[in-house]
C-alpha positions as CSV (number, residue, x, y, z in Angstrom):
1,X,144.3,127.4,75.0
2,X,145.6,123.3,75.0
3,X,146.3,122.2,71.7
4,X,144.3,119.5,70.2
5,X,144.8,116.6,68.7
6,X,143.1,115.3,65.7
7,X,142.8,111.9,64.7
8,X,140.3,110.1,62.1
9,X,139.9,106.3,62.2
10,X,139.5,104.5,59.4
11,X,136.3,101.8,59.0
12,X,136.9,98.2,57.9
13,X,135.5,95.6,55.9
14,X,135.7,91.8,55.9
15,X,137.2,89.8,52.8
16,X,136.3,87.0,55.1
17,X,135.0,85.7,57.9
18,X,134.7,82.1,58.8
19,X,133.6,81.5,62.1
20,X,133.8,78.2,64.2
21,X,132.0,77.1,67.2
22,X,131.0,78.6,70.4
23,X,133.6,78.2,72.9
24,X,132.7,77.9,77.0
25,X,133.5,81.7,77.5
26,X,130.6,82.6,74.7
27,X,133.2,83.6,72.5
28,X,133.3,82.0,68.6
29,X,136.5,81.2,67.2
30,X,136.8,83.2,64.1
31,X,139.3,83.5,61.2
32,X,138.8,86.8,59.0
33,X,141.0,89.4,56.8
34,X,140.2,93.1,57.7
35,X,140.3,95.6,55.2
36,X,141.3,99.5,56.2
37,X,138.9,101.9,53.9
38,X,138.6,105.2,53.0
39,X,135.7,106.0,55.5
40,X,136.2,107.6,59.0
41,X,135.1,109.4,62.0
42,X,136.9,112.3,63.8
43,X,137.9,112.6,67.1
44,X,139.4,115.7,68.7
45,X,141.3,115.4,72.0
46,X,141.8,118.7,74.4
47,X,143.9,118.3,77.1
48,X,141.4,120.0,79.9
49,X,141.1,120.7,84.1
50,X,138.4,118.4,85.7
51,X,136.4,115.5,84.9
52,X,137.0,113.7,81.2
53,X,134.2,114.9,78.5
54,X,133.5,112.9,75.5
55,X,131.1,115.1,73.3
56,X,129.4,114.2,70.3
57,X,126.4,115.6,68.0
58,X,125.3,112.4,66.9
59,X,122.2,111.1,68.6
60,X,122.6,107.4,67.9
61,X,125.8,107.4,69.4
62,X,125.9,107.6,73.6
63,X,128.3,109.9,74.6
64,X,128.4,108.4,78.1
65,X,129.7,105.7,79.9
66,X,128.8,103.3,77.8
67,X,130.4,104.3,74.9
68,X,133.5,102.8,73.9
69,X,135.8,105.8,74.0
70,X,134.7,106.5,77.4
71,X,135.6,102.8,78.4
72,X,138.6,103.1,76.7
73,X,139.8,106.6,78.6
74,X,139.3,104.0,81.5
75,X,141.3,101.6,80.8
76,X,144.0,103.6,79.5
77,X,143.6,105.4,82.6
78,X,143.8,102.5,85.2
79,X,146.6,101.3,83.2
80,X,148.8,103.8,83.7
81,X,148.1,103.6,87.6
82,X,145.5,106.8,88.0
83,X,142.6,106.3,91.1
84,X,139.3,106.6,89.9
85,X,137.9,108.3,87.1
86,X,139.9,109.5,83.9
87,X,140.3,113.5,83.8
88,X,141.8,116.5,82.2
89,X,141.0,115.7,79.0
90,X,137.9,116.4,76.2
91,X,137.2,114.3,73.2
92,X,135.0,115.3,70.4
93,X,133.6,112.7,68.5
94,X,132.1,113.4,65.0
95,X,131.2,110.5,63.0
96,X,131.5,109.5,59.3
97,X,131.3,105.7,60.0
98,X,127.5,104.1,59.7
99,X,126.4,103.0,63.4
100,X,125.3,99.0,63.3
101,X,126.8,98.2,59.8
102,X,129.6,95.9,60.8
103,X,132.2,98.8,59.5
104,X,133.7,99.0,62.8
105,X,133.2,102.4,63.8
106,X,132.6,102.0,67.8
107,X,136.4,99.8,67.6
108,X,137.9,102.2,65.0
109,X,136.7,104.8,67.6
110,X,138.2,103.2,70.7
111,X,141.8,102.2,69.2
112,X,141.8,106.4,68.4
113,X,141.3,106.8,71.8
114,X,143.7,104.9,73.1
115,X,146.5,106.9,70.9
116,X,144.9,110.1,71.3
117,X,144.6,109.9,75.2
118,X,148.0,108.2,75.7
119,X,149.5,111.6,73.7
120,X,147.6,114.0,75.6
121,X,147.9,112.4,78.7
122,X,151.5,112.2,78.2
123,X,151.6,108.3,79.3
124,X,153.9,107.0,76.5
125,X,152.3,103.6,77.1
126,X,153.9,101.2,74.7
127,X,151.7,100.0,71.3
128,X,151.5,96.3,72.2
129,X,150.4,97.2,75.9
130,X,147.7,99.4,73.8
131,X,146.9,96.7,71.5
132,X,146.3,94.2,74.6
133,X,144.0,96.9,76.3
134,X,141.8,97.4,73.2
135,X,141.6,93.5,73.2
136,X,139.8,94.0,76.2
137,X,137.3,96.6,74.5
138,X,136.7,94.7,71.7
139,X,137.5,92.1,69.1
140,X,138.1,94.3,66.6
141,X,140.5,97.3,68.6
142,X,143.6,95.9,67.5
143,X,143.2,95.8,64.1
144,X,142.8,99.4,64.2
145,X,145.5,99.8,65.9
146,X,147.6,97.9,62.7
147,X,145.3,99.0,59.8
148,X,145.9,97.8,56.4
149,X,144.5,94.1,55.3
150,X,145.3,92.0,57.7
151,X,144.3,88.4,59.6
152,X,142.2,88.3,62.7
153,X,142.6,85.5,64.6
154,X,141.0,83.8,68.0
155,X,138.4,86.2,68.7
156,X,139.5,88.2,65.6
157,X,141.9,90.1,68.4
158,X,145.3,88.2,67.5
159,X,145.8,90.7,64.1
160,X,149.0,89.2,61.8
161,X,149.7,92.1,58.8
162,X,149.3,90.8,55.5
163,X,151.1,92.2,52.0
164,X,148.3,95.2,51.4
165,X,146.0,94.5,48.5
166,X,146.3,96.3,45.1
167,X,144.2,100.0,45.4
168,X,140.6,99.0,44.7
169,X,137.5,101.0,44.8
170,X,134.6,99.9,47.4
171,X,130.5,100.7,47.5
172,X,129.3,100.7,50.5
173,X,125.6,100.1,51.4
174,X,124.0,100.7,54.8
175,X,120.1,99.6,54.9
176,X,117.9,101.6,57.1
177,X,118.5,99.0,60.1
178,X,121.0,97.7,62.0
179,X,122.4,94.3,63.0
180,X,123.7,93.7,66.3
181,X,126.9,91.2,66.6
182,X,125.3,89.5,69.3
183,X,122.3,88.5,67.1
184,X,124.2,88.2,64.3
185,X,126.1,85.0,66.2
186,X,123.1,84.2,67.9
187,X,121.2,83.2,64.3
188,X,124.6,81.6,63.2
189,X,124.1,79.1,66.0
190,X,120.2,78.8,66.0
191,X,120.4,78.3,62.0
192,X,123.4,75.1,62.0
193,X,126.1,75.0,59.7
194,X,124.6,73.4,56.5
195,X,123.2,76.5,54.8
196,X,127.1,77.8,54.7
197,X,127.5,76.2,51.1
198,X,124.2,77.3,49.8
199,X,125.7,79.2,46.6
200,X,123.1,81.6,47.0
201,X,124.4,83.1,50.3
202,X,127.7,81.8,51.3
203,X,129.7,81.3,48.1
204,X,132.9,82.1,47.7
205,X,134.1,85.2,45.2
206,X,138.0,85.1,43.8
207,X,139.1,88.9,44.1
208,X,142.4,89.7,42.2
209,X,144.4,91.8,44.7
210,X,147.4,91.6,43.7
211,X,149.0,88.8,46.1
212,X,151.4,86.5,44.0
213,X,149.2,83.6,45.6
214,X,146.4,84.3,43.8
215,X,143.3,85.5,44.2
216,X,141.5,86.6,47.6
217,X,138.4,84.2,48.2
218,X,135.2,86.8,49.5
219,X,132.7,85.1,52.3
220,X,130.9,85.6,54.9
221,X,129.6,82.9,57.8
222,X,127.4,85.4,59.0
223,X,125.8,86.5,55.9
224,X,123.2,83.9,55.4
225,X,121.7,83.7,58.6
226,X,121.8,87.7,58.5
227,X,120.2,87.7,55.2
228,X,117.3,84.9,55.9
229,X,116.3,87.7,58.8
230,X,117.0,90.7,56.6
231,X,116.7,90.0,52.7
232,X,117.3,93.2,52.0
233,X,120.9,92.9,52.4
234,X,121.2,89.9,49.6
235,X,119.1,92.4,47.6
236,X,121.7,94.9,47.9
237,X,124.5,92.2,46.9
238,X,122.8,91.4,44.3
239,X,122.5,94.9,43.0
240,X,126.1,95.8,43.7
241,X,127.1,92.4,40.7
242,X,124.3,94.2,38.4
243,X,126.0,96.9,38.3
244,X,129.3,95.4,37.8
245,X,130.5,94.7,41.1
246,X,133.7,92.3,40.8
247,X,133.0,90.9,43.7
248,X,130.0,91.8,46.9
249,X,129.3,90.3,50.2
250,X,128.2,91.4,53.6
251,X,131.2,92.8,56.1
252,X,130.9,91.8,59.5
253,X,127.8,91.2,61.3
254,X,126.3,93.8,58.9
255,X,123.9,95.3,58.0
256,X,126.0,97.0,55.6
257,X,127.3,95.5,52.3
258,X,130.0,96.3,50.2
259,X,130.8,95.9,46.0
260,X,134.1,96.1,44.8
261,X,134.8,97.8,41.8
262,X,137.5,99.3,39.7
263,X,138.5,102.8,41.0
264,X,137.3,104.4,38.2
265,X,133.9,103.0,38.1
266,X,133.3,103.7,41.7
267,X,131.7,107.2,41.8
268,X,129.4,105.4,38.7
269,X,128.2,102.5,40.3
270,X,127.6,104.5,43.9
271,X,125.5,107.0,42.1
272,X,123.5,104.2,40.1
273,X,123.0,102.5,43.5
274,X,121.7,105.0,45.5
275,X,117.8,104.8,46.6
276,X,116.0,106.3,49.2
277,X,116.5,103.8,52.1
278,X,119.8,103.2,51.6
279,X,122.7,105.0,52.8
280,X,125.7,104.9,50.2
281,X,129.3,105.5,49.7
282,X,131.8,105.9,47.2
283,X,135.4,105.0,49.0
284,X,138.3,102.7,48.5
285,X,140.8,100.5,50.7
286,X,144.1,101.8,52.0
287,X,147.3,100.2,52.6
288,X,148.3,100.1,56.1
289,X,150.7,103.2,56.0
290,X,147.5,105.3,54.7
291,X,145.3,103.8,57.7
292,X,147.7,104.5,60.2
293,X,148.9,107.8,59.7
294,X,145.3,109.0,60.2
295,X,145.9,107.7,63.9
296,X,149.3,109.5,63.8
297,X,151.1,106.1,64.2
């Protein structure tokens, strides 16, 4: 029987994420530091015979073509100068990361199958030639492939590592729905820019993390037009700070929202937070030695 390879992505927050215009290509500008945390799926890779399976018990994930592991096998697969389809290989997908929470579990699942597939297909395609095909998959690919905190540039696909923030401990809350990125953006843009200063919604936190600079200023562009549409997720901000959240903000595109805490308040304050439409979870960040080893880099 093939051996397999096990590898198990880490999700992401945003500290921040300011966003600029829409550009001609329907692309934003954006400027935002990532965040590796302790939260992942799993993702098996058999080297098989035939046509390439990607497996998964999960029913709000597609295990088809349209999901991003499959479109990455492709790539990976054209890449290295392969006709057709991609083959001899299986890839079971199990996932820990929330689907439509703006943890980055379809791109955290993608960069794992660019490293998984290029070791059991043998290709020893270089990292930056990876990191440039998982550009093409998806803003956020290539930060998985660094892990860590680090800056997202351009689309959020130019990553530049930063000095890794002090351990802290993270509570994450997933509402019952999801946000799409695209309508995320598309509210941003309906909405103008003035509401980004309304302290309410788009105020800036200072984090201690550690950096001799000082502290790490937490905000979100997207949050308030996310939050006017959904005001369940500044409900769930402002329950993370009532229960002593140091700092709380929306990641991403949401819908999820995350409270930082001191490590050893964190199983507290996850427990205490906890109701019956909300999904919620006790984790941490993790430097970018931590992230990547889980993808064997």
């Amino acid at each position: 029987m093939a051996r397999a390879l096990t590898l198990r992505p880490s999700a992401k927050i945003n500290w921040s994420l300011r966003v600029g215009r829409r550009n001609e290509d329907g692309y934003h500008d954006v400027q935002t530091i990532l965040q590796s945390i302790d939260a992942s799926d799993t993702l098996v890779f058999t080297r098989t015979v035939g046509p390439f399976a990607l497996t998964s018990r999960s029913t709000d994930v597609p295990a088809g073509e349209s999901n991003l592991v499959w479109r990455a096998a492709r790539a990976l697969w054209l890449a290295a100068g392969r006709a057709g389809d991609p083959r001899d290989a299986r890839v079971k997908l199990t996932k820990g990361i929330p689907v439509g929470a703006g943890l980055g579990g379809g791109s955290a699942d993608a960069a794992a199958a660019l490293v998984g597939l290029n070791a059991t297909w043998n290709l020893k395609i270089p990292s930056g030639d990876l990191a440039q095909l998982g550009a093409s998959l998806g803003a956020d690919v290539p930060f998985f492939l660094t892990g860590g905190t680090a800056m997202g540039v351009g689309r959020g696909d130019q990553i530049f590592p930063l000095v890794d923030v002090k351990p802290l401990g993270v509570v994450i809350i997933k509402p019952s729905f999801g946000v799409s990125t695209a309508d995320a953006y598309g509210w941003l843009d309906a909405d103008g820019r003035a509401h980004l200063s309304d302290p309410g919604l788009g105020a800036a936190e200072g984090l201690p993390v550690g950096w001799p600079a000082g502290p790490l200023h937490i905000f979100n562009d997207l949050q308030p037009p996310v939050a006017r549409r959904h005001p369940l997720i500044q409900e769930a901000i402002d329950a993370c700070r009532a229960e002593g959240a140091i700092a709380a903000a929306m990641t991403g595109s949401g819908s999820a929202v995350f409270g930082v805490f001191p490590r050893a308040d964190t199983p507290r304050a996850a427990r205490r937070l906890r109701r019956r439409e909300w999904q919620v979870l006790a984790t941490r960040t993790l430097t970018r030695t931590q992230a990547r080893r889980r993808l064997a880099l």
